[in-house]
N, C-alpha and C positions, 0 to 999 in steps of 0.2 A: 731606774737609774739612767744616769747620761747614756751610758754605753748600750744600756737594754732596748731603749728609747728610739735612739738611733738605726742600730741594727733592724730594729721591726718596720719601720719606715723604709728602710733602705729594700730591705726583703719583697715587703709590700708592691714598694714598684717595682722592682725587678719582677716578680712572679705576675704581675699583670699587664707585661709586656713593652715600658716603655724601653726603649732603643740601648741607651745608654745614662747608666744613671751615678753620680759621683756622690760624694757625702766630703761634704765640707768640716772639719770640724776639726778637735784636741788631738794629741798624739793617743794618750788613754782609750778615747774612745773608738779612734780610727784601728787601735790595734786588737780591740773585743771586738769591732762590728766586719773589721773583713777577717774574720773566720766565717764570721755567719753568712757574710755576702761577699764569698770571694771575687764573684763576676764584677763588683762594682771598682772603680777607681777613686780615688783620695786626694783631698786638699785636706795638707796639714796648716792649721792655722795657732797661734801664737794663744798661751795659757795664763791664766793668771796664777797666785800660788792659792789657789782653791781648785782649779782646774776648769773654770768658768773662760770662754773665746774673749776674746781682747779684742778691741774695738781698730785703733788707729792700723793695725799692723796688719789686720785681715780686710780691709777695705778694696787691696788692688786684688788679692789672689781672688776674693770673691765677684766683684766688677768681672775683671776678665771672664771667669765661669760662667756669669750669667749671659754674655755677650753671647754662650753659644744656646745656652738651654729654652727650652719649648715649656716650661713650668719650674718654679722654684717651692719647695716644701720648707720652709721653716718653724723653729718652734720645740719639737719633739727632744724631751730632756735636757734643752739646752740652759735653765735655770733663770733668775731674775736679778740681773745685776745692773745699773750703770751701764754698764758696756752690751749686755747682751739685748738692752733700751734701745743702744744706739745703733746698733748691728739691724735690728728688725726694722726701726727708721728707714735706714740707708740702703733695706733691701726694698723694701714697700717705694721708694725714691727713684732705686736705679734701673732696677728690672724691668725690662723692656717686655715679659712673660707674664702670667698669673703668676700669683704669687697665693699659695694655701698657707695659712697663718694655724699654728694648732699649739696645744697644751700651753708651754711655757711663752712663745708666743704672744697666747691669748694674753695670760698674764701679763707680758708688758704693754700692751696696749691699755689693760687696765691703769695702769700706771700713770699711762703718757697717751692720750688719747691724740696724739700730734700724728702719729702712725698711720693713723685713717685719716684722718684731714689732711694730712701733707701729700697721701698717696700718690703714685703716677701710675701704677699699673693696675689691673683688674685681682681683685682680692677674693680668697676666700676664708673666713673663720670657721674652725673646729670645733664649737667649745660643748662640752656637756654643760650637765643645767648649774654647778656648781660653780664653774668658771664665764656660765653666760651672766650668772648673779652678782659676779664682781664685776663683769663690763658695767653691766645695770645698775650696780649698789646697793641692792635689795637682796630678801629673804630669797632663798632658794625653795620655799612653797609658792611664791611668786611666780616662778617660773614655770614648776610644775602647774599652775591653776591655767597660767595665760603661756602655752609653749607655741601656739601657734602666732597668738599677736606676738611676741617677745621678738619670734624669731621675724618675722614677718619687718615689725617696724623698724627693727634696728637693720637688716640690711636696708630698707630705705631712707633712714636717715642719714646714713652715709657709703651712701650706692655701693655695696658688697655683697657678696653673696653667701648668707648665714646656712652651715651645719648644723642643726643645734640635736644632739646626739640624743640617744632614749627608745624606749623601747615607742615603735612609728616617730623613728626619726624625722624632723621636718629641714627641709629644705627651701629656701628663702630668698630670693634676690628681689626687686624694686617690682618689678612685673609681673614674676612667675610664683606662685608656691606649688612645693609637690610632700608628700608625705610616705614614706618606707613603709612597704611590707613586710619584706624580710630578713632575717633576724631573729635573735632567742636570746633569753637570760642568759645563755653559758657564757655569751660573751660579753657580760658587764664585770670584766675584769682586767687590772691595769694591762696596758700594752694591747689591747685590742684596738684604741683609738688612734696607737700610733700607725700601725696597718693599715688603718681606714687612711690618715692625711698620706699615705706613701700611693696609698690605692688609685686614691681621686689625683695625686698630680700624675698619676703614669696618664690616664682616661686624660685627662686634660693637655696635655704631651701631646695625646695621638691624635688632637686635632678633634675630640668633641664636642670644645667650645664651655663654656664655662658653666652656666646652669645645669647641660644635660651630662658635662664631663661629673657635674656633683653626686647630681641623679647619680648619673654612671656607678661610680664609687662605691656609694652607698649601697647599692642594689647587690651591686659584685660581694663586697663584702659581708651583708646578710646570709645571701646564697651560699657562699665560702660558710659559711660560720653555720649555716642550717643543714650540709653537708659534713660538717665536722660533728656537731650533734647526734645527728644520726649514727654516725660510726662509733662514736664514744661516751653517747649523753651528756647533758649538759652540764654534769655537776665535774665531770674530769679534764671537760676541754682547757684549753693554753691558747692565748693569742699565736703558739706558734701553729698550731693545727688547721688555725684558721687559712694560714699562710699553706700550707701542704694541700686545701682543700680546693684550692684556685683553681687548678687546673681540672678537677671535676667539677666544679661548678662551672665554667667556661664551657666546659661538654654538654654542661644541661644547658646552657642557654642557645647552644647553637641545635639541639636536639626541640627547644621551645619555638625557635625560631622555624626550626623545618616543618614543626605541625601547625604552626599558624599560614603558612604559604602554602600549606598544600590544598 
């Protein structure tokens, strides 16, 4: 859901230590997502009678917003409307920041491929192989056969930096590929990807830089999720566990880090 969506994105970066993090969005959803993320602060923007963001009326609250932020996360539950077309447009345009493009999102890009062409700031896409196959317009075995060209060519054909999610997720920009270790089936289930695009804009926030801030993400949140497994096996975990497991996993990597320097 909208509200589910939200909150795990929002959660996501908060628990992986970006500074300060707000969630733009419906009244609906701003009021399920700060139970879960009361540290965050809120831009209430303007609903349709479906409950979908409205394009003309959220243009300055969001402008303004971005004017301060080090990364913009868009995308997560926010639906596929006309408006929420023109919304992803206008942020890909204004954003002086990266901007991680995820879930719904992806979707309207598929729609309106003007998103990525009209760009102005440094982008990155989320998509699993299901929604990399509507960028594409092809079979989703397509994907699956060829994940590393997929992801590969399409950040280069219109210089971004591809997600493209799976178990050895691949990571893609015009120069660099990299491929994931870690990670497990328990979390190929909804709302784990929201986690993942909250994750990568915190890492990209703190000044990682846009390739290795993706790495970043990625890695964190395997680790988080191979941590969660362990405690619960794979078959009970909850993208929320993966969120509880951040902060051991952050312990193993500064504990990984000490044995390789010594």
């Amino acid at each position: 859901s909208m509200r589910g969506a939200a909150a795990f994105a929002t959660l996501g970066a908060l628990r992986s230590g970006a500074g300060l993090v707000r969630l733009a969005s419906v009244e609906k959803c701003i009021d399920t997502a700060s139970i879960h993320a009361p540290e965050a602060t809120f831009i209430e923007l303007d609903s349709d009678d479906y409950g979908y963001m409205l394009y003309d009326s959220s243009r300055e609250p969001l402008a303004a917003a971005m004017e301060k932020a080090d990364a913009v996360v868009i995308g997560c539950g926010m639906g596929v409307t006309p408006d929420t077309i023109e919304l992803t447009k206008f942020v890909t345009e204004t954003a002086k920041c990266p901007v991680i493009i995820d879930a719904d999102g992806i979707n309207c890009i598929s729609k309106d491929i003007d998103i990525l062409m009209k760009k102005n700031s440094d982008i990155i896409i989320t998509p699993h192989m299901g929604e990399m196959a509507r960028l594409l317009r092809c079979d989703v075995s397509m994907i699956a056969e060829n994940r590393l060209i997929a992801a590969e060519k399409y950040a280069e054909k219109y210089d971004i930096t591809v997600v493209l999610k799976g178990a050895g997720t691949v990571i893609a920009s015009g120069r660099s590929t990299a491929v994931n270790h870690t990670g497990n089936a328990g979390m190929s289930v909804g709302g784990s990807g929201d986690v993942l695009a909250g994750m990568i804009g915190a890492a990209v926030a703190q000044g990682c830089g846009i390739f290795d801030g993706a790495c970043a993400g990625v890695y964190m949140h395997g680790l988080a999720g191979d941590t969660a497994a362990r405690k619960l096996g794979m078959e009970a975990m909850l993208p929320r566990d993966i969120i509880s497991a951040l902060p051991e996993a952050f312990s193993l990597l500064k504990e990984k880090k000490q044995n390789m320097t010594v």
